[in-house]
N, C-alpha and C positions, 0 to 999 in steps of 0.2 A: 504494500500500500504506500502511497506518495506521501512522504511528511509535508503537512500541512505548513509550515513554519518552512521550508525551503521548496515553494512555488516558483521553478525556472522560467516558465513561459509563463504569460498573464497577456498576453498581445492577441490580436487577432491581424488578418492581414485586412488592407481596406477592398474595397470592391476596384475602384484602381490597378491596384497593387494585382490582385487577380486577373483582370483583362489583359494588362500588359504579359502576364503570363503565359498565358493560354496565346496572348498574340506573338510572342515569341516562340513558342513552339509552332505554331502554324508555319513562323517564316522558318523555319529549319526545317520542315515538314515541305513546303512549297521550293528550298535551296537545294533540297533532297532529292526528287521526287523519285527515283529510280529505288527508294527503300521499299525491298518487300517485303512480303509476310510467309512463315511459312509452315508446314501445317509440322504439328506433332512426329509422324513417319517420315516428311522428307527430311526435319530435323537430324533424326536418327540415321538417314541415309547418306546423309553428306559425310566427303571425308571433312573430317577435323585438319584444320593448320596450326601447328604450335613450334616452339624455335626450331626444332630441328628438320621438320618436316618446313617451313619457308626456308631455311638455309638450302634445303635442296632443289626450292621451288626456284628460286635465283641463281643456283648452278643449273638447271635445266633449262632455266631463258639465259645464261650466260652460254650456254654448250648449244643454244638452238641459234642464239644472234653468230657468235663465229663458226658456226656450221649449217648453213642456211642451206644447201644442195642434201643434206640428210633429214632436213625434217619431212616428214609426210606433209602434203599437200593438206589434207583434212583436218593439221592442227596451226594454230596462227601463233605465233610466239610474240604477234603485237597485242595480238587480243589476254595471252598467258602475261603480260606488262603490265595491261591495260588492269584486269582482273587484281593483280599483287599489289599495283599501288594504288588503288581503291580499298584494298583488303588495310594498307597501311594507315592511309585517310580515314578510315570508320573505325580503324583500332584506336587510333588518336581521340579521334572525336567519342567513345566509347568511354572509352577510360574518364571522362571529364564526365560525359553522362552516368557514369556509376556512383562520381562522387557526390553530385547531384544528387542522383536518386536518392544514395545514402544519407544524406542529409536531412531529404525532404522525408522518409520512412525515420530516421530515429526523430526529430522531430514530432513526425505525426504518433509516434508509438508515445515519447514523452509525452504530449500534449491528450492523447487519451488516458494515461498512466495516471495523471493528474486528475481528469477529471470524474476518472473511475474512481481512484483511491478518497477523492473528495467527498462521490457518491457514496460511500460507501461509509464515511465516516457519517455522513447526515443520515442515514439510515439508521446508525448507533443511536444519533444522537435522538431521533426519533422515537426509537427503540426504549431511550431512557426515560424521555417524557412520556412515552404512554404509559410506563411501569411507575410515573409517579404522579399518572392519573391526570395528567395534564387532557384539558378537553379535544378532542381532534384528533388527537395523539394516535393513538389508534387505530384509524380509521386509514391515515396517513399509512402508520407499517401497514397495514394489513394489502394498502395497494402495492406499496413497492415489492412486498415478500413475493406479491406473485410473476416479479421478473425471474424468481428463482424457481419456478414451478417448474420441472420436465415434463414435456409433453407425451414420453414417450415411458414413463413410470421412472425410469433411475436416477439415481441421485446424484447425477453429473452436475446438475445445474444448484444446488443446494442453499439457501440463505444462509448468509455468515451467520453466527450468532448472535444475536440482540447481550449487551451488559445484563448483567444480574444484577439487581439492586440488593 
């Protein structure tokens, strides 16, 4: 649970602040446009590139550009270029978006962390005024226990426990 007393975020972002977002991904989306998508299986079907397998990728367009009379006609060693330094340009650009992303997920995990463990303590505190007969009080837990209800009979989903007086 979040200690109440060391509240890291307290910010929202403004509506602004949002649009410019969203409109900066569009323009990297619209810089982009050749980004695909790709389904689960062809995932799995691609080969993987990793250092040593590109080390070889650039000795094979190093061995196809000085020996241009042994490549097969059906492979293009501008297009095998073409492909590797794209592959280099989205590893770049990749790596930037990760830390991005990471950012934006521990962020949004802290900022739910906060306001679960918040939740959570006002339920207590609920909790305690109904058990000291405080009017409402009551009525109050009795709604929020049932986010702890499983729907499915087990006790995954379980209300913490309310204080004992």
């Amino acid at each position: 649970m979040s200690n109440l007393l060391n509240n890291r975020l307290n910010i929202t972002a403004t509506a602004a602040q949002v649009t410019a977002v969203k409109a900066a991904f569009q323009t990297i989306l619209t810089n982009l446009p050749f980004l695909v998508g790709l389904t689960a299986d062809e995932r799995k079907s691609l080969n993987a590139i990793d250092v040593s397998n590109k080390a070889f990728t650039e000795d094979a367009i190093n061995a196809g550009v000085s020996n241009p009379t042994l490549v097969p006609s059906y492979l293009s060693v501008a297009n095998m270029k073409n492909d590797l330094a794209l592959f280099a340009q989205l590893d770049e650009i990749a790596a930037l978006a990760n830390q991005l992303s990471q950012r934006v997920d521990d962020t949004r995990m802290l900022a739910g962390s906060e306001a679960y463990g918040a939740a959570l303590s006002l339920y207590k505190a609920f909790g305690g005024a109904a058990d000291a007969g405080v009017p409402g009080a009551e009525s109050v837990v009795d709604q929020l226990k049932k986010r702890f209800a499983s729907n499915s009979g087990s006790a995954v989903n379980t209300a913490p426990p309310l204080p004992v007086q």
